[in-house]
C-alpha positions in Angstrom: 35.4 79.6 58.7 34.0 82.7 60.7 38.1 83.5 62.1 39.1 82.7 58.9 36.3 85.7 57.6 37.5 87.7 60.3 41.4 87.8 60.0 40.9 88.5 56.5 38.7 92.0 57.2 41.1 92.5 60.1 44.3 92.4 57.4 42.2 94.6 54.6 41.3 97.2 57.3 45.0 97.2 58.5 46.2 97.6 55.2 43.5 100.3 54.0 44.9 102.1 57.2 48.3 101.7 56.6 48.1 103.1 53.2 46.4 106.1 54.8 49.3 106.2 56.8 52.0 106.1 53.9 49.9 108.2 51.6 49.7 110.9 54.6 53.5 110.7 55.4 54.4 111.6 51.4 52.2 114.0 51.0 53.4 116.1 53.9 57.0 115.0 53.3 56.6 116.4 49.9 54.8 119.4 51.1 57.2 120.3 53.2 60.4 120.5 51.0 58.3 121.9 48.1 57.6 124.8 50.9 60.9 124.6 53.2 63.6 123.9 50.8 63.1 127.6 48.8 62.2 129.1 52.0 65.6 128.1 54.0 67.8 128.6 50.7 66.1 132.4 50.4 66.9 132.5 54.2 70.5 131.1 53.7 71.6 133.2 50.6 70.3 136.5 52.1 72.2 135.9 55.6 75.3 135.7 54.2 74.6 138.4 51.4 73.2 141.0 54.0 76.4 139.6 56.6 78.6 140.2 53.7 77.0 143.9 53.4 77.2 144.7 56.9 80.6 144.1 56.9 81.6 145.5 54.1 79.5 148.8 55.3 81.6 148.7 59.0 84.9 147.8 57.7 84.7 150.8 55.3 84.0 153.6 58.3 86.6 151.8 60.1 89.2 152.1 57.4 88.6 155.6 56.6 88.5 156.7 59.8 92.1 155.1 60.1 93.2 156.5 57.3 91.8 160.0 58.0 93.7 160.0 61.7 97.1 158.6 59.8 96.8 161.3 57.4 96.4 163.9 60.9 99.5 162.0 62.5 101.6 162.3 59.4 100.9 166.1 58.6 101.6 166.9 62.3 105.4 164.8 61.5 105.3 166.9 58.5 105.2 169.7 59.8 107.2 169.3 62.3 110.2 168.1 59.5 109.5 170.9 57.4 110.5 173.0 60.3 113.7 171.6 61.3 114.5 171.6 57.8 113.5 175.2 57.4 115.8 176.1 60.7 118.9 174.1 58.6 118.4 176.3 55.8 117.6 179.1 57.2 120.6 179.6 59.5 124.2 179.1 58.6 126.2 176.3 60.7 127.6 179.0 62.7 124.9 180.2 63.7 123.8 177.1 64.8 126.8 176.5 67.0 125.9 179.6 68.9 124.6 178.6 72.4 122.7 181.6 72.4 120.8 181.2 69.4 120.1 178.0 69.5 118.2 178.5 72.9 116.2 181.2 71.0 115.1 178.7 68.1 113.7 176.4 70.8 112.0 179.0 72.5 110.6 180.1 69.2 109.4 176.7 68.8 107.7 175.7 72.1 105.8 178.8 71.7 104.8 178.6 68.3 104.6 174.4 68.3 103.7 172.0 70.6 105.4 168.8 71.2 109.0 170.4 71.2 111.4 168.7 73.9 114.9 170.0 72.6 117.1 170.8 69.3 120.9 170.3 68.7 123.4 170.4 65.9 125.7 167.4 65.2 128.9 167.9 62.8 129.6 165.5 60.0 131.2 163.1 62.6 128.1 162.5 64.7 129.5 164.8 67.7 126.9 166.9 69.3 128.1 170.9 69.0 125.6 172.8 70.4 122.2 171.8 72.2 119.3 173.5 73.6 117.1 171.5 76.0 116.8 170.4 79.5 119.4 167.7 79.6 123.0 167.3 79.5 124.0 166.4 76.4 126.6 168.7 74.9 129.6 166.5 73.4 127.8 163.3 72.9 128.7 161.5 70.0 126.0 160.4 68.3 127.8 158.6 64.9 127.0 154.7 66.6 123.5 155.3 66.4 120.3 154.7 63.7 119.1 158.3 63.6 122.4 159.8 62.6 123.2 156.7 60.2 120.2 156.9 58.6 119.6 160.7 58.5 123.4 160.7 56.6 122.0 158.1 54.1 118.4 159.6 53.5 118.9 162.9 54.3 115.7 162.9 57.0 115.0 160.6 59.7 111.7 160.3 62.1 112.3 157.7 64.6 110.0 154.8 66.6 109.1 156.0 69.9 112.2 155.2 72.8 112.6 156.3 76.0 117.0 157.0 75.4 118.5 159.0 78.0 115.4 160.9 78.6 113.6 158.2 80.4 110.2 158.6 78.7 108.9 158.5 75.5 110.1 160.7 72.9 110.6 160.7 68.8 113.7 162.5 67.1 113.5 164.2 63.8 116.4 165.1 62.6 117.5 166.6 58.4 120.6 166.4 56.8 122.2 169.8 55.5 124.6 170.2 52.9 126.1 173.6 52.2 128.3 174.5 48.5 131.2 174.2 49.5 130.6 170.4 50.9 130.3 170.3 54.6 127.3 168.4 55.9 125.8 168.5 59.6 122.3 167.3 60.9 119.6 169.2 63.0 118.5 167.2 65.1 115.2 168.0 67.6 113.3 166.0 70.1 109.0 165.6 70.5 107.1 163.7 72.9 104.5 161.7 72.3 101.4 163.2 73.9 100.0 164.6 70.8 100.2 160.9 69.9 97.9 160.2 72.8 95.6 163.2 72.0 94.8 162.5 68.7 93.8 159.0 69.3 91.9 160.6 71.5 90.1 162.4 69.6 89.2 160.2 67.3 85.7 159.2 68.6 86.1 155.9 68.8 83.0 153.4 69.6 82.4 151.7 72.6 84.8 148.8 73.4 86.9 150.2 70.6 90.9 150.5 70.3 93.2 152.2 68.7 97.0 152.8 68.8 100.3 152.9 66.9 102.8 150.3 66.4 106.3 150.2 64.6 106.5 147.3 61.9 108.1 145.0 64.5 104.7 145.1 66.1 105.8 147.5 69.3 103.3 149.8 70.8 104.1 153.5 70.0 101.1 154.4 71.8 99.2 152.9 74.8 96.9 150.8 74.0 93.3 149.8 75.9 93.4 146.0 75.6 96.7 144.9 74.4 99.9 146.9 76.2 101.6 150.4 77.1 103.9 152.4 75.3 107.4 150.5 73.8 105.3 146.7 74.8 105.0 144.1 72.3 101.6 144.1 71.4 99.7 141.0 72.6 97.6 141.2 69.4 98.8 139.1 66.3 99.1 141.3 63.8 100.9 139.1 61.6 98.2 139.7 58.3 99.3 143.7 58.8 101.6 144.4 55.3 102.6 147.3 53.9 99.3 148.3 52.5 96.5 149.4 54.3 93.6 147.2 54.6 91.2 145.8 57.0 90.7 142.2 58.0 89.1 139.7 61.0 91.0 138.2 63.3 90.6 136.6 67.2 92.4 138.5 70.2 93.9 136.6 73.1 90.5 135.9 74.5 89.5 134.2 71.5 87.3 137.0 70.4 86.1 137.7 67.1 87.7 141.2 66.0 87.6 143.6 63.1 91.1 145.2 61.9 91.7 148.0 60.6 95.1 149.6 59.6 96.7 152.3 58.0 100.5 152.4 57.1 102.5 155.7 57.4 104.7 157.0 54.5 106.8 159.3 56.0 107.6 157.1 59.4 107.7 153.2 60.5 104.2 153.6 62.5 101.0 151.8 61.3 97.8 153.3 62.7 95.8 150.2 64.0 92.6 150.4 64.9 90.9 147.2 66.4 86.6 146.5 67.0 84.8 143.6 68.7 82.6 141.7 66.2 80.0 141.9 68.5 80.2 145.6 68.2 80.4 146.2 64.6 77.8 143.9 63.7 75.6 144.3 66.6 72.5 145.1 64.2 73.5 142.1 62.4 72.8 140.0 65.4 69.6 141.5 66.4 68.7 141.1 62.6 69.5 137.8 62.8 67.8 136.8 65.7 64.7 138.3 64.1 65.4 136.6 60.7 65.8 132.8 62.8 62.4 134.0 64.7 60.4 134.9 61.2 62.0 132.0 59.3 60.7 129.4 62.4 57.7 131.3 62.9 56.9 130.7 59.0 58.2 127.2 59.1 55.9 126.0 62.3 52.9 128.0 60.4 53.7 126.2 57.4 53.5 122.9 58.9 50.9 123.5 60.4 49.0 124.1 57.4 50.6 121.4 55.3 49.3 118.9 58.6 45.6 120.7 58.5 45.3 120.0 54.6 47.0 116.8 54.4 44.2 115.7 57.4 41.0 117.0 55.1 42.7 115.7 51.8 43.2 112.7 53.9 39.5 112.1 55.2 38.3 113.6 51.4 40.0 110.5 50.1 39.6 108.3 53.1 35.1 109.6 52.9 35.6 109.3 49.2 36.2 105.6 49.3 34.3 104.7 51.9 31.9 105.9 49.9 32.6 104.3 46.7 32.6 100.8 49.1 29.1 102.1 50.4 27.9 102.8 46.5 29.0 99.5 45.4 27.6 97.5 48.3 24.0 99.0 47.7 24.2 98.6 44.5 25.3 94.8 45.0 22.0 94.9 47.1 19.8 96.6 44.9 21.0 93.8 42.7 20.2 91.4 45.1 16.9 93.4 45.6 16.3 93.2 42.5 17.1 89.3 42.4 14.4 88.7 44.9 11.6 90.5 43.2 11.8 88.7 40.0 11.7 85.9 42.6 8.9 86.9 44.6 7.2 88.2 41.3 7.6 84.4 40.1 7.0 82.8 43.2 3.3 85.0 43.0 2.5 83.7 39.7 3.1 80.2 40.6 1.3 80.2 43.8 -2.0 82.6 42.4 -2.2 79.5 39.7 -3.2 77.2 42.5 -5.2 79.6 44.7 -7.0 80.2 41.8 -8.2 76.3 41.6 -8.5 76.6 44.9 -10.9 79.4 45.7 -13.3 78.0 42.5 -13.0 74.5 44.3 -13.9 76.1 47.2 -16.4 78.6 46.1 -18.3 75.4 43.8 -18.5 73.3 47.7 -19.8 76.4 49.2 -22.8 76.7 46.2 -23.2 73.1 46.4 -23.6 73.2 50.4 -26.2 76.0 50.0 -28.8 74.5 47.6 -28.5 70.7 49.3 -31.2 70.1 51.6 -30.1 70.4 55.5 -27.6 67.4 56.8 -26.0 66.4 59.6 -23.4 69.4 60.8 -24.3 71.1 57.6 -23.4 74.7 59.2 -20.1 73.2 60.0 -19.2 72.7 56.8 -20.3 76.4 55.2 -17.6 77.5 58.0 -15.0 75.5 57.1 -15.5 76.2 52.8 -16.0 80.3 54.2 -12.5 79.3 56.3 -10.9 78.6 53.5 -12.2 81.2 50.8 -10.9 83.8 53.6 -7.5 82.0 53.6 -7.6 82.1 49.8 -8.4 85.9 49.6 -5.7 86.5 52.5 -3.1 84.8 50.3 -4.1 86.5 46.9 -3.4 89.7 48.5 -0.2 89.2 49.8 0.9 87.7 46.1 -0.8 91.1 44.9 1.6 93.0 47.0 4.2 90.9 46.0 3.9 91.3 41.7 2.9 95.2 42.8 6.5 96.1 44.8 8.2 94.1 41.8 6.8 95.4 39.2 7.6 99.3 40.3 10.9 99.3 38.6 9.6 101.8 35.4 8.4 105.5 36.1 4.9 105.0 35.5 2.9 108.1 36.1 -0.9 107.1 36.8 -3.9 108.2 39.0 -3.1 107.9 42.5 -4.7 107.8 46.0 -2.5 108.2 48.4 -4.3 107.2 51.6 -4.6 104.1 49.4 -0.7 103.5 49.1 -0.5 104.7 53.0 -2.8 101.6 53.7 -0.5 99.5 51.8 2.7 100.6 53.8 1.1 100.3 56.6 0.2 96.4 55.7 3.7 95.7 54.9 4.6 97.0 58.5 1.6 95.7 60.5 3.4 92.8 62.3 6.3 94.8 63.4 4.2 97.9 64.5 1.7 95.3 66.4 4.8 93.8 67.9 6.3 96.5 69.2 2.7 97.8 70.0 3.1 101.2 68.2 0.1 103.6 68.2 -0.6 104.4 64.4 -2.6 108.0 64.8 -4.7 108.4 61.0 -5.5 111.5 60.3 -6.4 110.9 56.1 -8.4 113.4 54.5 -11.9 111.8 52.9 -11.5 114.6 50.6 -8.0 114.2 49.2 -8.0 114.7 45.5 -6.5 112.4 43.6 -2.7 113.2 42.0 -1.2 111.8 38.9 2.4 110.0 40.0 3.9 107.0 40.2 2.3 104.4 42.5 5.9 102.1 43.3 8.1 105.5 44.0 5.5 106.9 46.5 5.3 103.2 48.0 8.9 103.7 48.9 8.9 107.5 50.0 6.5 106.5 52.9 7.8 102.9 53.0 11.1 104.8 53.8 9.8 107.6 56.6 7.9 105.1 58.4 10.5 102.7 58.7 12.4 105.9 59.9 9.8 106.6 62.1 9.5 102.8 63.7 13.4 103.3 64.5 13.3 106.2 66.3 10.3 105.8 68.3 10.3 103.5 71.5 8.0 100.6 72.3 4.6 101.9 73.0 5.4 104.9 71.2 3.2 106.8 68.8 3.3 107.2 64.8 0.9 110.2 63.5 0.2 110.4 59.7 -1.7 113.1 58.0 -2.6 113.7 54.7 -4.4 117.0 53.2 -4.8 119.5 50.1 -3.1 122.1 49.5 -3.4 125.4 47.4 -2.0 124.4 44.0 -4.0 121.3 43.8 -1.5 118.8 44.9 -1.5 116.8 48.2 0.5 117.1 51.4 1.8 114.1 53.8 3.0 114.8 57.5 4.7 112.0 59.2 5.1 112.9 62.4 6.6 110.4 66.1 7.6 111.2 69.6 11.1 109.2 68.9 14.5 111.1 70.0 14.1 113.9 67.4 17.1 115.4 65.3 19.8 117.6 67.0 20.2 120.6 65.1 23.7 120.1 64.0 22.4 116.9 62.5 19.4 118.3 60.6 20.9 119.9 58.0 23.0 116.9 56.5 20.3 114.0 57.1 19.6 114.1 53.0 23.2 114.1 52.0 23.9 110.7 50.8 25.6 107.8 53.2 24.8 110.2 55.7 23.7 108.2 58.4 23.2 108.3 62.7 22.8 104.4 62.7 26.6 103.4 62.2 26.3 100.2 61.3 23.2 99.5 61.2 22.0 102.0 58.1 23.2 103.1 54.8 22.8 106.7 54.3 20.7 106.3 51.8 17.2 105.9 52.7 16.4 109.5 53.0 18.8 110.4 50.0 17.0 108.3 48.0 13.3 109.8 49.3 14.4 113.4 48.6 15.7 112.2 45.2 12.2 110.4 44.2 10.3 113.2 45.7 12.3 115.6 43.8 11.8 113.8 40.6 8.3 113.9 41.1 8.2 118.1 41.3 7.5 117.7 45.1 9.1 119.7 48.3 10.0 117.6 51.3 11.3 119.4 54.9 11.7 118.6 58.3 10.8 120.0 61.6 12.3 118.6 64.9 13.4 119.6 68.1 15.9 116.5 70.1 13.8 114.5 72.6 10.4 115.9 71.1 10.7 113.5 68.0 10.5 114.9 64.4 8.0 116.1 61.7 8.4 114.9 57.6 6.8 117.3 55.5 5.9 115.7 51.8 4.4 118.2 49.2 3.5 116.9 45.9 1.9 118.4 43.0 -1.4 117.9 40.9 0.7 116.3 39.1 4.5 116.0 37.6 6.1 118.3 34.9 7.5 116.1 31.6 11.3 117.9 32.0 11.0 116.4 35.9 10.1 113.2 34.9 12.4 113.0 32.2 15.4 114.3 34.2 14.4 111.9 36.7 
């Protein structure tokens, strides 16, 4: 039967705990994606709208500094075609077949514009006629190739970059002329490249970035930093590059993320490209979002924490709250029991005070009858043994007294009251356990203590209650001291005082809170609660003074007597 009692509080004290558990688990669960889930989505939508930004922000600079340079390329091609084309009108085609003056045009030109390698006239079947330049080229036919096909189809022509007979890299412009009475030639002139080179140069590019020209078949017209030399295929694909300009990510050879940028030409085949790391351009990106991850995990492990602090104090709120609901409902199964026994004890008094009372007459009517006989034989004997049991009698009628008078204090009843008087009667109750224990019991009761209107069973239990306090704490052979005095505004004043362990300090201040208790098992919590209440009630003061290992000091002030509102709140 005992196991059987045991497994049982063993299962409902596993299960209480696990529901703590459970309870504990959902509340921080839900807790933490009530507080996460907006959190990371606010984190989420404004990385990839600031990303989105940032981007958007570099990519522009990128592509108008491309365009700006293409527009500085294609003025300095325009320029240089407006010239030729100026030269073709300017002089007639004999003029231009002059040896002599054509040398003087290129001087002209080299001194007056940079980039000038040579000039020559072709006739109308692509045969060089006169030329001006350090090469020997006077007499080539020229008719099998692009620049002279084309330049007879669109009038102009401003070539990719090639190396030719020259050996290094060049452009040709050349115009088309056509004079009134129908003869056509072509002016052809040749320009290096370094002002190609220069310009890029000057371009004041960022760190680790490139730019360069390439023809639409994707070969370098310029050398580039990461990706080839002059006239290479360009290890870069460029395949997303169109005919508009535009600017776009991509990966390089390395596999490294890489803004494009490019700009086409209008007047020539080139497209200006101009090519950044990722890393680069959105280096204050990064370092944003390496401060965003560190604020947003920062904010998550302090709202965790928080949600793990307050889930443990909701936790022991509820878990204190009904443990002490349990607590209220086993002391008020015991003041039912309590409750039980003093209707019991109450009946139990009448019953037996019937009897005593037959008794002491009986006794009393032998002990009359004894007297006024003449003397017998152990005569004295028997006066002892009728006083024996008179004594006995009178012993018994006082315990029943106390008995009907601790059951019958159930009612407020506000009446005249000694209190030395109930002290006495405490002190009766605990007499065997005090002599037991051999406790000293230090009186100190004023003869001159006025008397107080109260009621008699609630003061019973206030001292009932500090002395048994004070028996617990004190050791065998210890010492109880009580007091009692007047005080100013006619009312009375108790002082309980022992040498037991005392109160530590951290202690003191909660030892009238309800359940509050030091004993663990062994107390309630509620026997002090339960005195300040009464005493309260009764429009008295109660305080304590202790210091740990000096024992402790109740301090009970009540008045002349009780107000009506206390007695009625009470």
């Amino acid at each position: 039967m005992f196991k059987k009692i045991t497994d049982t509080v063993f299962f409902l004290n596993t299960a209480c705990q696990d529901h703590y558990c459970v309870l504990k688990r959902n509340i921080i669960v839900i807790m933490l994606l009530i507080t996460t889930v907006p959190l990371a989505t606010m984190v989420v939508i404004n990385y990839f709208q600031y990303r989105s930004h940032l981007k958007s922000q570099i990519m522009t600079p990128l592509y108008a500094m491309a365009d700006k340079t293409k527009h500085s390329f294609e003025l300095f091609l325009d320029q240089r075609l407006a010239l030729i084309r100026f030269i073709s009108t300017t002089y007639s085609f004999e003029d231009l077949s002059n040896e002599q003056n054509i040398k003087k045009i290129l001087i002209s030109l080299k001194k007056e514009w940079r980039g000038f390698v040579d000039i020559g006239l072709i006739n109308s079947q692509g045969e060089l006629l006169s030329y001006a330049g350090p090469y020997s080229l006077l007499g080539k036919n020229y008719s099998e190739q692009i620049s002279f096909q084309e330049t007879q189809i669109k009038g102009q022509y401003i070539s990719n970059v090639f190396l030719g007979y020259r050996k290094y890299p060049h452009i040709v412009i050349a115009v088309q002329h056509l004079t009134n009475n129908g003869q056509t030639w072509v002016l052809r002139a040749t320009i290096d490249t370094d002002f190609f080179d220069a310009l890029i140069s000057s371009m004041g590019l960022p760190r680790q970035t490139d730019a360069f020209l390439i023809s639409k078949n994707g070969t370098l017209q310029t050398n580039s930093l990461y990706y080839g030399n002059t006239l290479e295929k360009c290890s870069l694909e460029l395949s997303q590059i169109n005919l508009r300009s535009h600017s776009f990510e991509n990966k390089d050879d390395n596999n490294q993320k890489i803004i494009i940028a490019s700009s086409n030409f209008s007047i020539a085949d080139y497209i200006l490209v101009i090519v950044q790391p990722q890393s680069v351009a959105l280096e204050s990106w990064y370092a944003m979002k390496t401060e965003m991850i560190a604020i947003f995990l920062i904010s998550l492990g302090i709202i965790i924490f928080a949600i793990l602090k307050m889930t443990r104090v909701l936790i022991n709120r509820i878990k204190t709250s009904d443990e002490n609901r349990e607590n209220v409902l086993s002391e008020l199964q015991h003041a039912q029991k309590l409750s039980s026994v003093g209707r019991l004890a109450a009946g139990v008094a009448h019953e037996i005070n019937n009897p005593l009372a037959i008794i002491n007459e009986k006794a009393g009517l032998m002990s009359d009858l004894i007297e006024l006989s003449s003397d017998f034989d152990k005569k004295s004997k028997f006066v002892d043994l009728t006083q024996s049991i008179l004594n006995s009698v009178g012993r018994c009628r006082k315990i029943t007294h106390r008995l009907l008078g601790f059951s019958k204090r159930i009612d407020v009843k506000i009446e005249p009251l000694n209190i030395n008087q109930v002290i006495n009667e405490v002190l009766d109750f605990l007499e065997k356990n005090i002599l037991y224990r051999k406790i000293d019991i230090q009186l100190n009761l004023s003869d001159s203590l006025v008397t107080i209107e109260s009621d008699h069973g609630q003061i019973q239990q206030v001292v009932l209650n500090l002395l048994t306090n004070a028996t617990a704490a004190v050791d065998d052979f210890g010492w109880i001291q009580i007091e009692t005095e007047n005080i100013d505004n006619g009312g009375i004043r108790i002082k309980i005082g022992d040498n037991g362990c005392g109160i530590p300090v951290d202690i003191i201040k909660n030892i009238f809170d309800p359940f509050f208790s030091t004993k663990k098992e062994k107390g309630t919590g509620l026997g002090l609660s339960i005195t300040y209440g009464i005493i309260k009630k009764l429009g008295g003061q109660i305080s304590v003074d202790s210091k740990p290992g000096k024992g402790a000091v109740f301090i009970v002030d009540l008045p002349k007597e009780p107000t009506e509102l206390e007695v009625l709140n009470g």
